[in-house]
C-alpha positions in Angstrom: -13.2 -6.3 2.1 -14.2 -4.5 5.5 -10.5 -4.7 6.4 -9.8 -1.9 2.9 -13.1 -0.3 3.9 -11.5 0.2 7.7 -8.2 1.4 6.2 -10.0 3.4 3.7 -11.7 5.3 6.3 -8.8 5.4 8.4 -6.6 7.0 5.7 -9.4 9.8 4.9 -9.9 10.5 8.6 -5.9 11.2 9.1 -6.3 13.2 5.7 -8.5 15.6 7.1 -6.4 18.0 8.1 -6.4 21.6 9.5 -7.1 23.1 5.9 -10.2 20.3 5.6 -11.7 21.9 9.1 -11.1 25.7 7.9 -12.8 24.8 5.0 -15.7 22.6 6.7 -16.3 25.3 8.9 -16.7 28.0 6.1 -13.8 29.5 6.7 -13.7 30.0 10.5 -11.1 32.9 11.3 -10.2 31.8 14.3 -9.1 28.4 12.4 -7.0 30.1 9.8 -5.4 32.3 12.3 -4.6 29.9 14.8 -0.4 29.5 15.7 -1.1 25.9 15.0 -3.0 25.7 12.2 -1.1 23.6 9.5 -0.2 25.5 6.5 -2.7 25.8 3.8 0.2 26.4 0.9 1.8 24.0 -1.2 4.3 24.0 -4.7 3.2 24.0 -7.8 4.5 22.3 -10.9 4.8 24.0 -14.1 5.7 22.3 -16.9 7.7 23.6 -19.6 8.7 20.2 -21.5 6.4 17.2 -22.2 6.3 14.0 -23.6 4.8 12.3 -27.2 1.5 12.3 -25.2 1.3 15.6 -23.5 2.6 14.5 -20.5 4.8 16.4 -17.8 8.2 15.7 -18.7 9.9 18.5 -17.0 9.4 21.5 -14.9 10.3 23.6 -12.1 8.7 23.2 -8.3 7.9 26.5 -7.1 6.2 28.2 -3.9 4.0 31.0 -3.6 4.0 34.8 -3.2 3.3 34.0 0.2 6.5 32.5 0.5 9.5 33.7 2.6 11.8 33.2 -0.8 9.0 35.7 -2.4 9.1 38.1 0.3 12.8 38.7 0.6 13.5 38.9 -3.1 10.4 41.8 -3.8 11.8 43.3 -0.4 15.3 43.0 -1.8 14.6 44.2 -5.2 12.0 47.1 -3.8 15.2 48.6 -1.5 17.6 48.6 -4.3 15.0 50.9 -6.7 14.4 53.1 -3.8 17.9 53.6 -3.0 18.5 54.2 -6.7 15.9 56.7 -7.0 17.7 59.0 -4.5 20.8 59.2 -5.7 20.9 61.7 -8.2 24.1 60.5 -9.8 21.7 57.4 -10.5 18.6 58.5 -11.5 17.1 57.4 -14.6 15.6 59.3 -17.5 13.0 57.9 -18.6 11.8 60.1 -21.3 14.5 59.3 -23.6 15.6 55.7 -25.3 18.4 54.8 -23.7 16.5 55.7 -20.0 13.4 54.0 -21.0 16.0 51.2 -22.1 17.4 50.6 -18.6 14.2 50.6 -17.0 12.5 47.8 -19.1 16.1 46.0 -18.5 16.1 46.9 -14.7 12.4 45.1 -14.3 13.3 42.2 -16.5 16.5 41.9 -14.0 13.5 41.8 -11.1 11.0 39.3 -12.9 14.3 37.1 -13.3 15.4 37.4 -9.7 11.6 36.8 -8.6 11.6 33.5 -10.7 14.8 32.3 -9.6 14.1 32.8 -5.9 10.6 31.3 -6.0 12.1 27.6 -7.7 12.4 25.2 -5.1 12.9 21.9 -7.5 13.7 20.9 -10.9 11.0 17.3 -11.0 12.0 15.8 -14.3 15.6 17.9 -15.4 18.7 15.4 -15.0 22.1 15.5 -16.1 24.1 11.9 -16.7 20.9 10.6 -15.1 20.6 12.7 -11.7 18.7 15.1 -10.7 19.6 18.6 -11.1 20.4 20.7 -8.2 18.4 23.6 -8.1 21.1 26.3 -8.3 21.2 30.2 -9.6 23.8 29.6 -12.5 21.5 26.9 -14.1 18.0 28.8 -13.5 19.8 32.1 -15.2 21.1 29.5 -17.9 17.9 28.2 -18.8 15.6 31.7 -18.0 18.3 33.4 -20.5 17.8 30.7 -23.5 14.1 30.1 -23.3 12.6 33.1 -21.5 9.2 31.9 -21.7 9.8 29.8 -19.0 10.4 32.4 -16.5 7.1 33.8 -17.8 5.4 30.6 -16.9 7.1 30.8 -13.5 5.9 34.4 -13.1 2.3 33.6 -14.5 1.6 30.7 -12.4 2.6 33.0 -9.3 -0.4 34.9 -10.0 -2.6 32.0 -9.3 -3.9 31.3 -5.8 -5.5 28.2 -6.6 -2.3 26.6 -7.9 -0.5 26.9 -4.3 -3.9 26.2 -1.6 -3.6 22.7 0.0 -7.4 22.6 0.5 
């Protein structure tokens, strides 16, 4: 029994990591900003099918707005609308249907690209019994047949809590 207690302790010890010791010390700047400090993010599940019981069954592994897949698709996407909107030849009415049209279709084109970059796994989806590959052509696939998903994706971003390792 004092050999589990020993391990126990052990285990907890090694657990408490650089994210433990920001929080312990009430969030001590210096311990946040440090070059080594280990990062406080992690992925988040969301699950979009479950079983009989409620149970995960399948979902999509993604990372947080403070990602580098984040950043380069909002940066990517931001350009694009900004080099748009100075070329006249371009530029969208918006005061009519078919201009209000193309910008609700331009952002859904965003909130799709944001998704897509911000999946890093696919924890439960298999086909002939092996994992799927996370890939564009399938995340379009599925985003374009049950687009609720994609506004899980885009929903869970939003939350902080879902991606802190502390």
């Amino acid at each position: 029994m004092n050999a589990i207690t020993n391990t126990e302790t052990t285990a907890v010890a090694t657990a408490h990591n650089a994210a433990t010791a920001i929080i312990d010390a009430g969030f001590d700047v210096d311990l946040l900003l440090a070059p080594d400090a280990a990062p406080l993010e992690k992925t988040f599940t969301v699950s979009v099918l479950f079983n009989e019981n409620g149970d995960h069954k399948a979902g999509f592994e993604i990372v947080s707005k403070n990602s580098e897949q984040y950043r380069a698709v909002i940066r990517a996407t931001s350009v694009t609308a900004i080099k748009r909107s100075q070329t006249k030849k371009e530029q969208i009415d918006a005061k009519t249907d078919a201009g209000a049209g193309t910008l609700f279709d331009l952002g859904e084109d965003r909130n799709q690209k944001i998704a897509m970059a911000v999946v890093v796994g696919l924890p439960g989806f298999v086909r002939a019994g092996q994992p799927v590959p996370v890939t564009g052509a399938f995340l379009k696939a599925v985003f374009d047949k049950f687009p609720t998903w994609q506004e899980k994706i885009l929903t869970s971003l939003e939350a902080d809590a879902n991606f802190l390792a502390i």
